[in-house]
N, C-alpha and C positions, 0 to 999 in steps of 0.2 A: 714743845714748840718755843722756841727765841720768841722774846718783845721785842717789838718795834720801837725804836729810838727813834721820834717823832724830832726833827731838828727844823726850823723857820731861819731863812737867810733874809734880811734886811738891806738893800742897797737899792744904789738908783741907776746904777750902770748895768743893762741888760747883760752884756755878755760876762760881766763877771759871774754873775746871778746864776747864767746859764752854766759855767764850769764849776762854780761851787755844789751847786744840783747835780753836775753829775757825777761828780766827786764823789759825793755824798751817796747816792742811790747806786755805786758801784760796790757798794760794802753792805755784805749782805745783812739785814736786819736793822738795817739803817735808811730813814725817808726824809727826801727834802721837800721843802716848801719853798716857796720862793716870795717876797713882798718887794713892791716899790716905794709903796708910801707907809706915812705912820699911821693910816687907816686902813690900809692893804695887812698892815701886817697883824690890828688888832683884832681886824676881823677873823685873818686865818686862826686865830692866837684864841677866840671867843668857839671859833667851831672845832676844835680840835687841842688836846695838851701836847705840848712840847717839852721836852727835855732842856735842850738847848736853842736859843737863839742867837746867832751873831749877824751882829750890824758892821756892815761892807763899806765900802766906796761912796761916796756921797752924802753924808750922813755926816752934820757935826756933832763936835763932842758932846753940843749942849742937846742938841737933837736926840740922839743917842741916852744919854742922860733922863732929859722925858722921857722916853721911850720904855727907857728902862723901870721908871720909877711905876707907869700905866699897869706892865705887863707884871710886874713882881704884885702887884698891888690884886690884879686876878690871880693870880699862881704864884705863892713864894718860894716855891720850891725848884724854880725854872732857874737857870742860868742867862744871863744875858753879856753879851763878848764881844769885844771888836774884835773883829777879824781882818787881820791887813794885806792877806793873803801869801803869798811865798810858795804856794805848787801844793801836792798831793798831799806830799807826807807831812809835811808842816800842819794843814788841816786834820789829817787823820789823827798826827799828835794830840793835838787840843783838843779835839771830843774825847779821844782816849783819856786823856789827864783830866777832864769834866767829869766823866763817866766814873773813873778811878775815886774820885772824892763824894760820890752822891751815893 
C-alpha cells in the first residue's frame, strides 16, 4: 500500500484554498489540508504530520517566515513553500521536486 503524502495549504483566500485542495486530493496518495490562519494552520500541523506545507495568497513574507520558523520548530523534517500558484501542473511540479529531494 502507497503513504499518504499529508500536504497543509496556508492562505486566506478561500477559493484559492479550495482549488489548491482539489488539485491536491486529485492525485492519488496525496491529501490536502486547508488553514486560514496561523493557528488554523498549527493546529492541523500539531494533529496530524505533513510533508509539505505551502503558504498561499495572503500571507506576508514575514508571516510566512514565522510560520515557518513555529512549524520546522515541531517537525524539522517538514517543507514549508510559497506557493504563487500558476494551474495544475505547476503545483504538481513542486511537490514532485519536494518529494524528489526528501
Amino acid at each position: 500500500m502507497e503513504k499518504t503524502i499529508n500536504i497543509l495549504a496556508v492562505g486566506r483566500d478561500a477559493a484559492i484554498l479550495e482549488v489548491i485542495e482539489r488539485l491536491i486530493n486529485a492525485h492519488e496518495g496525496w491529501h490536502a489540508t486547508t488553514a486560514a490562519t496561523e493557528q488554523e494552520a498549527i493546529g492541523a500541523f500539531e494533529a496530524k504530520a505533513y510533508t509539505i506545507v505551502f503558504v498561499s495568497a495572503g500571507f506576508s513574507a514575514a508571516e510566512e517566515e514565522t510560520l515557518k520558523e513555529k512549524l520546522t520548530r515541531l517537525d524539522p523534517r517538514v517543507t514549508v513553500t510559497r506557493h504563487y500558484g500558476g494551474g495544475s501542473g505547476l503545483l504538481e511540479n513542486e511537490i514532485l521536486g519536494i518529494l524528489a529531494t526528501k
